[in-house]
C-alpha positions in Angstrom: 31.1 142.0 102.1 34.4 144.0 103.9 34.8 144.3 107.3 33.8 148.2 106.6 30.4 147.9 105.1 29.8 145.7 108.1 30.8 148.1 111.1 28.7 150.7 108.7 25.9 148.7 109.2 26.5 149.0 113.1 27.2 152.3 112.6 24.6 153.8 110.5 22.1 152.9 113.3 23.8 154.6 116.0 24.2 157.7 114.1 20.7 158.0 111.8 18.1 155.7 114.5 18.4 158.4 117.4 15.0 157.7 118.7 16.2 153.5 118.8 19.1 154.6 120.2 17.2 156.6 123.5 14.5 153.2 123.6 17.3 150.9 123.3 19.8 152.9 126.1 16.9 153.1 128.4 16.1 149.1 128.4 19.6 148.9 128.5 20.0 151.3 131.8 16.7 149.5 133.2 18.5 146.4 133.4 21.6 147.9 134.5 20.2 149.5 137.7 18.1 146.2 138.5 20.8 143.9 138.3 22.9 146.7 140.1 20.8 147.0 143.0 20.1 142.9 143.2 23.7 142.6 143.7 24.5 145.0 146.2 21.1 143.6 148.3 22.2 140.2 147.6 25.9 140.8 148.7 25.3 142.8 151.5 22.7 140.0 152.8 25.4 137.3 152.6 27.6 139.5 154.3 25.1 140.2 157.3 24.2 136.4 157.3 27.4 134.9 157.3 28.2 137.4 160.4 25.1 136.6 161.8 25.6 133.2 162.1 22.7 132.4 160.5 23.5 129.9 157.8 26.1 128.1 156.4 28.3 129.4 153.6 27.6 126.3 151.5 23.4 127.3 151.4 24.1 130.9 151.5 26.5 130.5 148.0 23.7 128.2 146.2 21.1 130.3 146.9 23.2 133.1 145.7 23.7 130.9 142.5 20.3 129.7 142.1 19.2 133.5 142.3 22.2 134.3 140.0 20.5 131.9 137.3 17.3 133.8 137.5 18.5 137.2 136.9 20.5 135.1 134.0 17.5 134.5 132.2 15.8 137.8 132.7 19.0 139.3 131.5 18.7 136.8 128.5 15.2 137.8 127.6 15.7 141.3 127.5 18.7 141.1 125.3 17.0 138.9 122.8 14.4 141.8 122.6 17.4 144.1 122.0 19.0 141.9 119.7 15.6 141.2 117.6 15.0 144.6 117.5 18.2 145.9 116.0 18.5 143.1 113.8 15.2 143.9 112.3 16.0 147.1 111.9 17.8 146.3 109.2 16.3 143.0 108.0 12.6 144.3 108.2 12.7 147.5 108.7 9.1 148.4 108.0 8.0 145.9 110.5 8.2 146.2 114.3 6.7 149.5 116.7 9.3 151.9 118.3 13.1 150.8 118.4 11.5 148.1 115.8 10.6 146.3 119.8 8.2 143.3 119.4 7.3 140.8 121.4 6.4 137.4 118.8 8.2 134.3 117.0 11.2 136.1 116.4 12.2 136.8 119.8 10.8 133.3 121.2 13.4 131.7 118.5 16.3 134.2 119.0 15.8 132.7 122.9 15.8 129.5 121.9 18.9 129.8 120.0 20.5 131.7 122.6 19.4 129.2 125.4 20.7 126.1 122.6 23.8 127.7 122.0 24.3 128.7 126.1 23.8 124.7 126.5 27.1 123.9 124.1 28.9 126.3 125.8 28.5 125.1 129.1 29.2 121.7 128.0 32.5 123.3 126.1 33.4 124.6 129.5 32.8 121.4 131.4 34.9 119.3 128.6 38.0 121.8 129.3 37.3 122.0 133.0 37.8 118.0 133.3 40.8 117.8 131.0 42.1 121.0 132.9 41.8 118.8 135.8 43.3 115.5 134.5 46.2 117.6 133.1 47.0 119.7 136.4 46.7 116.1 138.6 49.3 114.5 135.9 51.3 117.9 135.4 52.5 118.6 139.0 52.5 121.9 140.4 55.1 123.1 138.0 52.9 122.5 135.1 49.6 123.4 136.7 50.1 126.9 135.6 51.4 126.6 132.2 48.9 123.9 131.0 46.2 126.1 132.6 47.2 129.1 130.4 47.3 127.0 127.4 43.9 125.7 127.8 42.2 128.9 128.4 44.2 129.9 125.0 42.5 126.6 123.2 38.9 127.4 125.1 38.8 131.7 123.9 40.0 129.9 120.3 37.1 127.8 120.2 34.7 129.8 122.1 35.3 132.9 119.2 35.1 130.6 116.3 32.4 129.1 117.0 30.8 132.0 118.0 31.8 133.7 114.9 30.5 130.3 113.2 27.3 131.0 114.6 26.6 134.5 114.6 24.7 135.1 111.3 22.2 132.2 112.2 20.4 134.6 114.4 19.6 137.5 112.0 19.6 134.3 109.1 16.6 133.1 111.4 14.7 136.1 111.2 14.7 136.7 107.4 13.8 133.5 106.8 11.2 133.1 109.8 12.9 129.8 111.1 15.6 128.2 113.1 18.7 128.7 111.0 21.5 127.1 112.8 23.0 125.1 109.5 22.6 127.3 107.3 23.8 130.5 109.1 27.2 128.2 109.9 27.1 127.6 106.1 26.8 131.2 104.9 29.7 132.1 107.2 31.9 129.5 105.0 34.8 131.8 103.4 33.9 134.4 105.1 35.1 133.6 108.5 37.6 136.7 109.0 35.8 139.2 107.6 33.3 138.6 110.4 35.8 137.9 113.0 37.6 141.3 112.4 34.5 143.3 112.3 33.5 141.7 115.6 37.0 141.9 117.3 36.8 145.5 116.6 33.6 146.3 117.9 34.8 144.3 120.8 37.9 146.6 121.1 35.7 149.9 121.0 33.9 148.7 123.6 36.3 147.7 125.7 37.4 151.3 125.5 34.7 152.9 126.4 34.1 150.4 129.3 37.5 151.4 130.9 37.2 155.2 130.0 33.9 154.5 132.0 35.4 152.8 134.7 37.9 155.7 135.4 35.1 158.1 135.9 33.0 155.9 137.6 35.3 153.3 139.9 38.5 155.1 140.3 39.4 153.0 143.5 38.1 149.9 142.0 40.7 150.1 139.1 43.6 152.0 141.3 43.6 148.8 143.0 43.2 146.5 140.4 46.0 147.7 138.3 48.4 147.6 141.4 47.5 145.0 143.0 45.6 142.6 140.3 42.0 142.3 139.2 41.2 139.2 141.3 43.2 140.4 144.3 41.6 141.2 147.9 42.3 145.2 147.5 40.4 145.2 144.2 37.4 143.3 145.6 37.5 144.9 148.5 37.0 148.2 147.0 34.3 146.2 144.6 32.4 145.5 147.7 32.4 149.2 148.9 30.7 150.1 145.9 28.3 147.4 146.4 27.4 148.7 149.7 27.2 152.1 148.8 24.0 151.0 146.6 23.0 148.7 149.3 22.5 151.2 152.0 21.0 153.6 148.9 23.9 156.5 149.1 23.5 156.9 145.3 26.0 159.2 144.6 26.8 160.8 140.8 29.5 158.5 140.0 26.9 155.7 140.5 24.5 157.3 138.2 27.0 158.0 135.3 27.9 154.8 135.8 24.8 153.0 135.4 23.8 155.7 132.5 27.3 154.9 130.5 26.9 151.3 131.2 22.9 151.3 129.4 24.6 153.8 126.6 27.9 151.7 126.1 25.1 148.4 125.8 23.1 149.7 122.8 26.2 151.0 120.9 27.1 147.4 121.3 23.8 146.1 120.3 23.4 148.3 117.7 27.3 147.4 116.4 27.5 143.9 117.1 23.9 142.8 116.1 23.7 145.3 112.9 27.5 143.8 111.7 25.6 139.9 112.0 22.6 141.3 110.3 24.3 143.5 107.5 26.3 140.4 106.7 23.2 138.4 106.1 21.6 141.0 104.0 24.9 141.2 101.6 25.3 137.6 101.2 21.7 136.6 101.1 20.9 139.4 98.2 18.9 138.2 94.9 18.5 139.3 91.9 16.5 142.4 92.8 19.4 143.4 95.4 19.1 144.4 99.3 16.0 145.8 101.0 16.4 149.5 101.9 17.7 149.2 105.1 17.7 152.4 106.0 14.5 153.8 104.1 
């Protein structure tokens, strides 16, 4: 296993699975344009209550959350079906209808796993944000910052290897038809930077292609983000435009390409990231008799 053969695997699927590719854009670019349009209704109505009067901005936030986590899990069902169905393009490739979509075990165990492993996260999160806070309180202001930094350092370390760790337990779950988690943290065992480089540089391609998008797409959005800062009041402010622009339904071109480069830009990553995992398992879980034909 080399961190080429594994990108190829990505790869291969992009260039000879066309017809995947269109099925797999278009449930990409259907989620895009939902959750697109839920956000710009949702902003704009907190905008028009909180002007109105009408509630307080404690209520209006958590049900803003509390729809948040909904559109989380929907978002989280349909990429398990995208994630299933790439990774069984290449672990059962003979099974599965167009863009190898099904709806059975596999995907009710890929969001299982994915629900599991959110869980660990958010209790990895919770663990930093407490000693974040114990450190700042004992720190000062002077050392707020610095022992901030170096914590978001030690929580992206963790979060990528154990996500790395975990990775292959997913297409690992599917070849053998259940739950995984040991043994696809096993089979990663001396092979921990082969996968992390593959993965880094899907991550890098796609980061690419999300700021080439961006230019095309949100010109003012990063104009003002680069000068003034991503989290600054010029760059959300010209966020929030955007927002509104879908809100009151002037759905200009820019939009579109947007939302069509943001659905294309998700399956390459699908296709990249979830064929790397499940090329990976097929090389390292090969018998006697040698891979399937992935691509046959």
């Amino acid at each position: 296993m080399t961190v080429g053969s594994l990108l190829e695997g990505g790869f291969r699927l992009v260039k000879e699975r066309p017809g995947a590719m269109l099925i797999w854009t278009i449930i990409q670019l259907a989620a895009t344009i939902g959750t697109s349009i839920w956000m710009a209704a949702n902003v704009q109505g907190l905008i028009d209550a909180a002007m109105r009067g009408e509630a307080s901005l404690e209520s209006l936030q958590t049900s803003f959350f509390l729809q948040s986590m909904l559109v989380g899990i929907v978002g989280a069902i349909v990429s398990t079906i995208l994630y299933a169905a790439v990774q069984r393009a290449i672990i059962r490739p003979t099974e599965g209808g167009p863009g190898w979509l099904r709806l059975g075990m596999d995907e009710i165990r890929y969001f299982l796993l994915l629900v599991l492993y959110g869980i660990i996260f958010g209790v990895v999160i919770i663990v930093l944000g407490i000693f974040l806070g114990l450190f700042m309180a004992g720190a000062g202001a002077g050392g707020s910052t610095s022992m901030q930094l170096v914590l978001i350092i030690l929580g992206f370390i963790a979060c990528s290897y154990f996500g790395t760790k975990l990775s292959l337990s997913f297409p690992l779950t599917m070849k053998e038809q259940t739950f995984a988690i040991g043994d696809g943290w096993r089979l990663s065992d001396g092979r921990f930077w082969t996968l992390y480089a593959a993965y880094f540089i899907v991550f890098l391609v796609l980061l690419a292609l999300g700021i080439a998008t961006s230019f095309v797409t949100e010109p003012d959005y990063l104009s003002a983000a680069f000068r003034y800062g991503f989290n600054s009041p010029e760059a959300d402010l010209a966020s929030l435009a955007q927002f509104q622009k879908i809100a009151a339904g002037t759905i200009d071109a820019p939009i579109i390409i947007g939302w069509v480069l943001a659905g294309l830009q998700g399956a390459i990553g699908a296709a990249m990231l979830g064929g790397a995992a499940a090329t990976a398992v097929q090389e390292l879980t090969a018998d006697e008799e040698g891979l399937s034909e992935t691509f046959s």
